[in-house]
DRENDO-1510 file (C-alpha; in Angstrom, 1 decimal, always signed):
<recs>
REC; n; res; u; v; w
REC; 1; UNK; +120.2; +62.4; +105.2 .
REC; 2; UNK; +120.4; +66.0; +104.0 .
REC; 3; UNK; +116.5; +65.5; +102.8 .
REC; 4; UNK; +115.4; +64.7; +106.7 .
REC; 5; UNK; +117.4; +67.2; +108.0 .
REC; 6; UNK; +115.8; +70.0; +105.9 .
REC; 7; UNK; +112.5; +68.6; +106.3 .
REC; 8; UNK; +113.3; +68.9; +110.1 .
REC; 9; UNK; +114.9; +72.3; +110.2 .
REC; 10; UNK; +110.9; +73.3; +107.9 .
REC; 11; UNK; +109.0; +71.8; +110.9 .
REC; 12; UNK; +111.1; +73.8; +113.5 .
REC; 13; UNK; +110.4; +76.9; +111.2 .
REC; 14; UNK; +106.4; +75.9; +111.5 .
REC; 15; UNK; +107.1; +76.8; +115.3 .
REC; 16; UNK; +109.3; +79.5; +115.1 .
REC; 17; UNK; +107.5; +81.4; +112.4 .
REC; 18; UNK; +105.5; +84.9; +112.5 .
REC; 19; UNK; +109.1; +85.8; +115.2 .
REC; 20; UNK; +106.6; +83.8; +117.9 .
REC; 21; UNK; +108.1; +81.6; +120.6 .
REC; 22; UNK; +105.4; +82.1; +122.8 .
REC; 23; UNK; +103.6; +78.8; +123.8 .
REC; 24; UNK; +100.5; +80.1; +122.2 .
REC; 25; UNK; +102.8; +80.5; +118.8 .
REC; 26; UNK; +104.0; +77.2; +119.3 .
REC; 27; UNK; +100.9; +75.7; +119.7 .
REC; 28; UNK; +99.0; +77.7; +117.1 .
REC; 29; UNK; +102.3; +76.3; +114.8 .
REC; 30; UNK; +101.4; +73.0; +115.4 .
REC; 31; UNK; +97.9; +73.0; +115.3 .
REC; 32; UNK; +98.6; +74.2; +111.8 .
REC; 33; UNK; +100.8; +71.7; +110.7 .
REC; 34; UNK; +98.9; +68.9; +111.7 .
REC; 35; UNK; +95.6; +69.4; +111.1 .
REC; 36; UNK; +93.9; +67.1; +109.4 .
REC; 37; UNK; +92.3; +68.8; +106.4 .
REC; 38; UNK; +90.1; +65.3; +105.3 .
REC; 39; UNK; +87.6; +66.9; +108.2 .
REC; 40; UNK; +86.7; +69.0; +104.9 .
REC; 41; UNK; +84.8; +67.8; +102.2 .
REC; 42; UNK; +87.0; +66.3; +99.4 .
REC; 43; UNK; +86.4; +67.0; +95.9 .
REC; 44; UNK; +86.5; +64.6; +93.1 .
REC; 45; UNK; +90.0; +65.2; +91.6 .
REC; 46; UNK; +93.1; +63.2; +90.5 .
REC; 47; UNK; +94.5; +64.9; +93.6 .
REC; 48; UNK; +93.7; +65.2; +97.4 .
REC; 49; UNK; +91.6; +68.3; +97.3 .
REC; 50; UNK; +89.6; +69.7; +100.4 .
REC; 51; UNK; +87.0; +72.6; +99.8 .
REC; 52; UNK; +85.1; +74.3; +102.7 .
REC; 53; UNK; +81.5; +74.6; +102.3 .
REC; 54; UNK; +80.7; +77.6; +100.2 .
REC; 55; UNK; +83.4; +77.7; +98.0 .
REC; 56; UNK; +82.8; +75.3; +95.3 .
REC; 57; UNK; +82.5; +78.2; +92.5 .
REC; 58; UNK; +86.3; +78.5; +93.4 .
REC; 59; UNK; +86.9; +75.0; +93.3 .
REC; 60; UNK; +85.8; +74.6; +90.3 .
REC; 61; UNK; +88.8; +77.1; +88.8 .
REC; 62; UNK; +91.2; +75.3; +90.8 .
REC; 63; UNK; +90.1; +71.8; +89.2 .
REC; 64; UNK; +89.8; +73.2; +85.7 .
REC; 65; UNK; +93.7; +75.4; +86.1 .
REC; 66; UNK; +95.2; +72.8; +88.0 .
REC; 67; UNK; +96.5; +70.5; +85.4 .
REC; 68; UNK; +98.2; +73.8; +83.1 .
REC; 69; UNK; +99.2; +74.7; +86.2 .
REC; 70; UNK; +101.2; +71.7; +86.9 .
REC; 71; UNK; +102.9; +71.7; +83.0 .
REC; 72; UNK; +103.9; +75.4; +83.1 .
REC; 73; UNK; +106.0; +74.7; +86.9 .
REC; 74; UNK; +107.2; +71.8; +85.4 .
REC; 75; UNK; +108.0; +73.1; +82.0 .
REC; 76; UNK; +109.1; +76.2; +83.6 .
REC; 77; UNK; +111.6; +74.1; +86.1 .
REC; 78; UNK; +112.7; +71.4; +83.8 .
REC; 79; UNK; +110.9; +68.6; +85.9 .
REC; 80; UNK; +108.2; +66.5; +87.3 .
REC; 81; UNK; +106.4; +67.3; +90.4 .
REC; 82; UNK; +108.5; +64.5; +92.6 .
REC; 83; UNK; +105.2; +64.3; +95.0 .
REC; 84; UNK; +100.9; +64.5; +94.3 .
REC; 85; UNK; +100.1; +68.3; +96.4 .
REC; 86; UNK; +97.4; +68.1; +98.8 .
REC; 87; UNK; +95.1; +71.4; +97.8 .
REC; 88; UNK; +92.9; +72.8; +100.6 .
REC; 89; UNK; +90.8; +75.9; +100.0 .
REC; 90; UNK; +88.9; +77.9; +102.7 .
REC; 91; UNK; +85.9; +79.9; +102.2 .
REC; 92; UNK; +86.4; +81.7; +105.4 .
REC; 93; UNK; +89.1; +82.9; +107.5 .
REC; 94; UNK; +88.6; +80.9; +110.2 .
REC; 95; UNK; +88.9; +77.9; +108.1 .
REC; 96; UNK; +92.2; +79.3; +106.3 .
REC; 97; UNK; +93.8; +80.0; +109.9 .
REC; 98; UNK; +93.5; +76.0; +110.5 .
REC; 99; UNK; +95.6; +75.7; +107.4 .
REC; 100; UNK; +97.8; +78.5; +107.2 .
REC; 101; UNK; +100.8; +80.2; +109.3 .
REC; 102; UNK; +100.4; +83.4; +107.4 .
REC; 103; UNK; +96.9; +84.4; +107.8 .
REC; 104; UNK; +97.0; +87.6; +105.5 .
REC; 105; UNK; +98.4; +85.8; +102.6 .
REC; 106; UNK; +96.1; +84.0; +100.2 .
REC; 107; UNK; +97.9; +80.9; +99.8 .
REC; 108; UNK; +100.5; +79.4; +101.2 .
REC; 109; UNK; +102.6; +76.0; +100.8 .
REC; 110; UNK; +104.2; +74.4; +103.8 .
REC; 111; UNK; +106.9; +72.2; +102.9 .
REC; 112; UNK; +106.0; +69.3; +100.5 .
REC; 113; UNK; +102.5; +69.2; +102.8 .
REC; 114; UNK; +100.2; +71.0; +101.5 .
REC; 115; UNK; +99.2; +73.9; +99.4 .
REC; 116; UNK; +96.5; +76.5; +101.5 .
REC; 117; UNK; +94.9; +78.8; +99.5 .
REC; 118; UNK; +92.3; +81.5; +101.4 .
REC; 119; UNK; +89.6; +81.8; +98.7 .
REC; 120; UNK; +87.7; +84.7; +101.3 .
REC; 121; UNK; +91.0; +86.8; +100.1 .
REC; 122; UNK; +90.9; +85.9; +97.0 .
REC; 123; UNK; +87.3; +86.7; +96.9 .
REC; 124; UNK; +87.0; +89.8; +98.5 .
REC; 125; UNK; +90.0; +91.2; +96.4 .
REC; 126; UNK; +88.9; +89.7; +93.5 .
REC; 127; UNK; +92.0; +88.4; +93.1 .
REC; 128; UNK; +92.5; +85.2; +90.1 .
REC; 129; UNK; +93.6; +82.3; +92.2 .
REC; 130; UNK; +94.9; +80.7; +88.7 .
REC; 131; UNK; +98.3; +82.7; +89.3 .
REC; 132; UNK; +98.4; +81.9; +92.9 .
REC; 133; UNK; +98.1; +78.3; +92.3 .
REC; 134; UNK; +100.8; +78.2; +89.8 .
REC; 135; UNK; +102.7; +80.7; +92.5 .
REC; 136; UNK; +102.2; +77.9; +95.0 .
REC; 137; UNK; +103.2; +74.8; +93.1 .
REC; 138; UNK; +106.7; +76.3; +92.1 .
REC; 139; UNK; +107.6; +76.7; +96.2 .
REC; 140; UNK; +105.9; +72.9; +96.0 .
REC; 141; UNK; +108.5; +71.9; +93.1 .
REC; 142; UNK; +111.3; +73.0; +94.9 .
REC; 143; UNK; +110.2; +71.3; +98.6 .
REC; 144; UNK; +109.6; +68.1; +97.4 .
REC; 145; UNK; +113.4; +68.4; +96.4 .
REC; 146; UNK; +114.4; +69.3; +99.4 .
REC; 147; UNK; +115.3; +72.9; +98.3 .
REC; 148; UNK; +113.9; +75.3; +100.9 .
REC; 149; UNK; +114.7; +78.6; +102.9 .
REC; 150; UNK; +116.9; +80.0; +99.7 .
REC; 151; UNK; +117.3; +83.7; +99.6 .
REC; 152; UNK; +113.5; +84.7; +99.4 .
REC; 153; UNK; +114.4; +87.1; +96.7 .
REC; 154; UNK; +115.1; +83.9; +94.6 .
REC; 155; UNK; +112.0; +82.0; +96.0 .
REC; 156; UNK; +109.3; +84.5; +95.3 .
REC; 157; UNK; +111.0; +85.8; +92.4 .
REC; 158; UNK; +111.0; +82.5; +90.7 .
REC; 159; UNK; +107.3; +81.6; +91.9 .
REC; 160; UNK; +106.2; +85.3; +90.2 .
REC; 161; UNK; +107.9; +85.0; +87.0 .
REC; 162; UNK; +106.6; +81.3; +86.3 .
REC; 163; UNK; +102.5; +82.1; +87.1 .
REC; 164; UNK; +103.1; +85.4; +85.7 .
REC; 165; UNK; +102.6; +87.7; +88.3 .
REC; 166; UNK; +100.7; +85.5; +90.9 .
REC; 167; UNK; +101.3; +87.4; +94.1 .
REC; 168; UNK; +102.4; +90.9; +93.0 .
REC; 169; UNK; +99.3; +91.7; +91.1 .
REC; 170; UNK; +98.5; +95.1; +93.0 .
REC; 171; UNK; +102.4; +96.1; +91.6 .
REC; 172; UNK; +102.8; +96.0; +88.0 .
REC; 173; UNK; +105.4; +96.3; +86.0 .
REC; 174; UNK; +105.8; +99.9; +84.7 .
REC; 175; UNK; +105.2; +100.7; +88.5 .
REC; 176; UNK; +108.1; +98.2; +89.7 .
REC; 177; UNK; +110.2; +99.6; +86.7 .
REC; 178; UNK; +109.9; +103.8; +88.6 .
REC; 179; UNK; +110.5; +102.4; +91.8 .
REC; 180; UNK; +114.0; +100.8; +90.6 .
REC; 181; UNK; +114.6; +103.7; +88.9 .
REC; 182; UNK; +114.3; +105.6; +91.9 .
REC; 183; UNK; +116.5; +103.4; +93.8 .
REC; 184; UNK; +113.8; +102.1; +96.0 .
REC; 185; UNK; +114.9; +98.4; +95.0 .
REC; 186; UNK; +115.7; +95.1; +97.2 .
REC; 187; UNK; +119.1; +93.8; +96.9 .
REC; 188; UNK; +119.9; +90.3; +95.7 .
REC; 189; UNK; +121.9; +88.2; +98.4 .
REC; 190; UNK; +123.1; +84.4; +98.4 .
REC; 191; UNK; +122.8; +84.0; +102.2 .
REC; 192; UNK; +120.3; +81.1; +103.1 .
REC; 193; UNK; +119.0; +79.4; +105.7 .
REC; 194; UNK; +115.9; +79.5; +107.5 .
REC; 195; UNK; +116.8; +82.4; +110.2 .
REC; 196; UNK; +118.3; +84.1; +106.9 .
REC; 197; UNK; +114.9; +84.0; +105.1 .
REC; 198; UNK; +113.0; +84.9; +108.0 .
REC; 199; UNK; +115.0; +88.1; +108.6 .
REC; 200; UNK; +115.0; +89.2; +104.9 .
REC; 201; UNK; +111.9; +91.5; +104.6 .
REC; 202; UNK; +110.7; +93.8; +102.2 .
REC; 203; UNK; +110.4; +96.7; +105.0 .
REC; 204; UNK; +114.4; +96.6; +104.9 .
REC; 205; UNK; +114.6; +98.2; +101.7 .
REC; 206; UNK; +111.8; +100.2; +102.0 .
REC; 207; UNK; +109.4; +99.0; +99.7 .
REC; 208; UNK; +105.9; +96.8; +100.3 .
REC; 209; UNK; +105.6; +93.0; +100.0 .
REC; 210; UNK; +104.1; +93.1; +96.8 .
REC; 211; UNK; +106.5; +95.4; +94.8 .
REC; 212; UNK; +109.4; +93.1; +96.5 .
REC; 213; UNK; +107.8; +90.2; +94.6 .
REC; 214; UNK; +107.3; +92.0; +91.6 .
REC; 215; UNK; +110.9; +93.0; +91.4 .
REC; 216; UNK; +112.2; +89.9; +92.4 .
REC; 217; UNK; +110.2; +88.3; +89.7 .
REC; 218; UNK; +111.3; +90.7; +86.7 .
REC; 219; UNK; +114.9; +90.0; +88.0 .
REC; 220; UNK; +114.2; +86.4; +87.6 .
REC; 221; UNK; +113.0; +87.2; +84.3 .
REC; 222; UNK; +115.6; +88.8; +82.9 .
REC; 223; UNK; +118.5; +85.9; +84.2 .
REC; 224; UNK; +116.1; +83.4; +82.4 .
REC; 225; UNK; +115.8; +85.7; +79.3 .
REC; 226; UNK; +119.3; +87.1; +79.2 .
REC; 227; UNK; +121.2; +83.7; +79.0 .
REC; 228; UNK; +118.6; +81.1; +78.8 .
REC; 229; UNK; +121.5; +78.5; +79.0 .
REC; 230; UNK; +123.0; +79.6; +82.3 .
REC; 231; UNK; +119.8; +79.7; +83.9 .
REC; 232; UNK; +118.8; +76.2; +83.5 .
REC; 233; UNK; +121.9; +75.1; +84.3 .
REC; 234; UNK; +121.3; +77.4; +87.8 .
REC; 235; UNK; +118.6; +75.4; +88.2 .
REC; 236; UNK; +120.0; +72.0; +87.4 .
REC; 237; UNK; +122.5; +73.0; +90.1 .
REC; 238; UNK; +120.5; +74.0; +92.9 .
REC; 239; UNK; +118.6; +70.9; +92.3 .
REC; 240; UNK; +121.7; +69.0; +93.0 .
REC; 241; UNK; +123.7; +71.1; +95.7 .
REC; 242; UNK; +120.1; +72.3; +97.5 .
REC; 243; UNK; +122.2; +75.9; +97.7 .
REC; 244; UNK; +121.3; +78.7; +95.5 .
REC; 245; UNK; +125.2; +79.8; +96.5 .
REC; 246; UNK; +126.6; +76.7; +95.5 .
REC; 247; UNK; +124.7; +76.8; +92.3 .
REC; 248; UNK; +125.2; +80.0; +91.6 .
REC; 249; UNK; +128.8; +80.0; +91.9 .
REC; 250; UNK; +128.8; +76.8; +89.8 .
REC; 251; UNK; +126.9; +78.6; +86.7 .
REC; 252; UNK; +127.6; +82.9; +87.3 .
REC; 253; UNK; +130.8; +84.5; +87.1 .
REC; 254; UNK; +128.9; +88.0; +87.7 .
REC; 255; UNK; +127.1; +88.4; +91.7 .
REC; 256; UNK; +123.8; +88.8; +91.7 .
REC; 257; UNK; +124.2; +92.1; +92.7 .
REC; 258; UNK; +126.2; +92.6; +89.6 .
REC; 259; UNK; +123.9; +91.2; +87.4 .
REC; 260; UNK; +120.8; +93.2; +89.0 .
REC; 261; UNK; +122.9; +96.1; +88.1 .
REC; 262; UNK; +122.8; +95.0; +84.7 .
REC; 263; UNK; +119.1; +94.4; +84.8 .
REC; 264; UNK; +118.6; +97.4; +86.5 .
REC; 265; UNK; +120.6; +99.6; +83.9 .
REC; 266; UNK; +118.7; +97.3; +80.8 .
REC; 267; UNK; +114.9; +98.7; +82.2 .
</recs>
């Protein structure tokens, strides 16, 4: 039961997401989620895989990355990919605002759907979408568990530390490591919950998007470094209670804000 009822509570994010409840949010919300991406042509793959026209160069490093990709998530997280992703990839932005609810990002994964990934981003920023697939398969992991809306600090941060970087590229880490120094830092919560997540932006501490994820990442580095033993069993827990709070408390002693002022002090 508790698996239909998150994947009920994602759809109703789908249409309250980007703060719109205008009808043409709504609509644009479902248009998204149920567009029917076989209207693409699909690449030979092991896995349903939709390129636009024009981007087959860029399809060609998602076939070839795909498969590590899938063994460092897995390896990473301690499991198997519970579902097969459906991959689109858009050469143009008109094509990645069929498949995406966050038009600026390049990729996105909604729910255990589908994985978007806006290669006209990726191109003009020359971006590697290698990273951002492997960014996109960890939120993947975790939805086709049922895991979803955890504190984003803990989302992101996990998705950045297993691709190694994949969606804080423009923030590295000696850059991350001043800005904590100078106290321009986010603050680790355990409050969940989709109208949690969606309130919990990177503008509230003052930093940008991009050096959120990059500190959220290093912090999730460092509780997988520190005590390698307690972190998988984190994981093993929130696999089970679908609660980063509940798993938490069943592995930490420490907060999290404790802890990040351990990680803090350790830079």
């Amino acid at each position: 039961m508790r698996k239909y009822t998150l994947k009920i509570i994602m759809l109703l994010g789908v249409f309250l997401t980007l703060g719109s409840l205008s009808s043409c949010g709504t609509l644009h919300a479902l248009n998204v989620y149920f567009q029917d991406e076989t209207e693409l042509p699909k690449m030979p793959a092991s896995y349903p895989f939709y390129v636009e026209a024009g981007a087959e160069d860029l399809a060609k490093t998602v076939q070839n990355h795909f498969p590590q990709a899938v063994a460092i998530v897995e390896n990473s997280m301690g499991g198997k990919l519970l579902k097969t992703p459906t991959i689109v990839l858009c050469r143009s932005v008109a094509c990645y605002e069929k498949y995406a609810l966050v038009t600026q990002a390049v990729g996105e994964t909604m729910s255990d759907h589908r994985i978007a990934l806006n290669g006209e981003k990726l191109t003009r920023e020359q971006r590697d979408v290698r990273p951002i697939l492997t960014h996109e398969l960890v939120h993947f992991y975790w939805f086709g568990r049922s895991v979803g809306f955890q504190p984003r600090w803990f989302e992101e941060g996990l998705a950045v530390w297993v691709s190694k970087g994949g969606g804080a590229e423009k923030v590295n880490v000696a850059e991350a490591t001043r800005a904590l120094k100078a106290g321009k830092q986010l603050v680790p919560h355990l409050e969940d919950g989709f109208f949690k997540y969606r309130s919990d932006r990177a503008e509230d501490y003052g930093i940008e998007w991009q050096m959120f994820y990059r500190q959220a990442g290093m912090f999730v580095e460092y509780l997988a470094q520190h005590d390698a033993v307690k972190f998988k069993k984190l994981l093993a827990e929130l696999e089970k209670t679908r609660s980063l709070q509940a798993a938490w408390s069943a592995t930490y002693t420490a907060t999290p804000v404790q802890l990040w002022a351990d990680f803090v002090k350790s830079l």
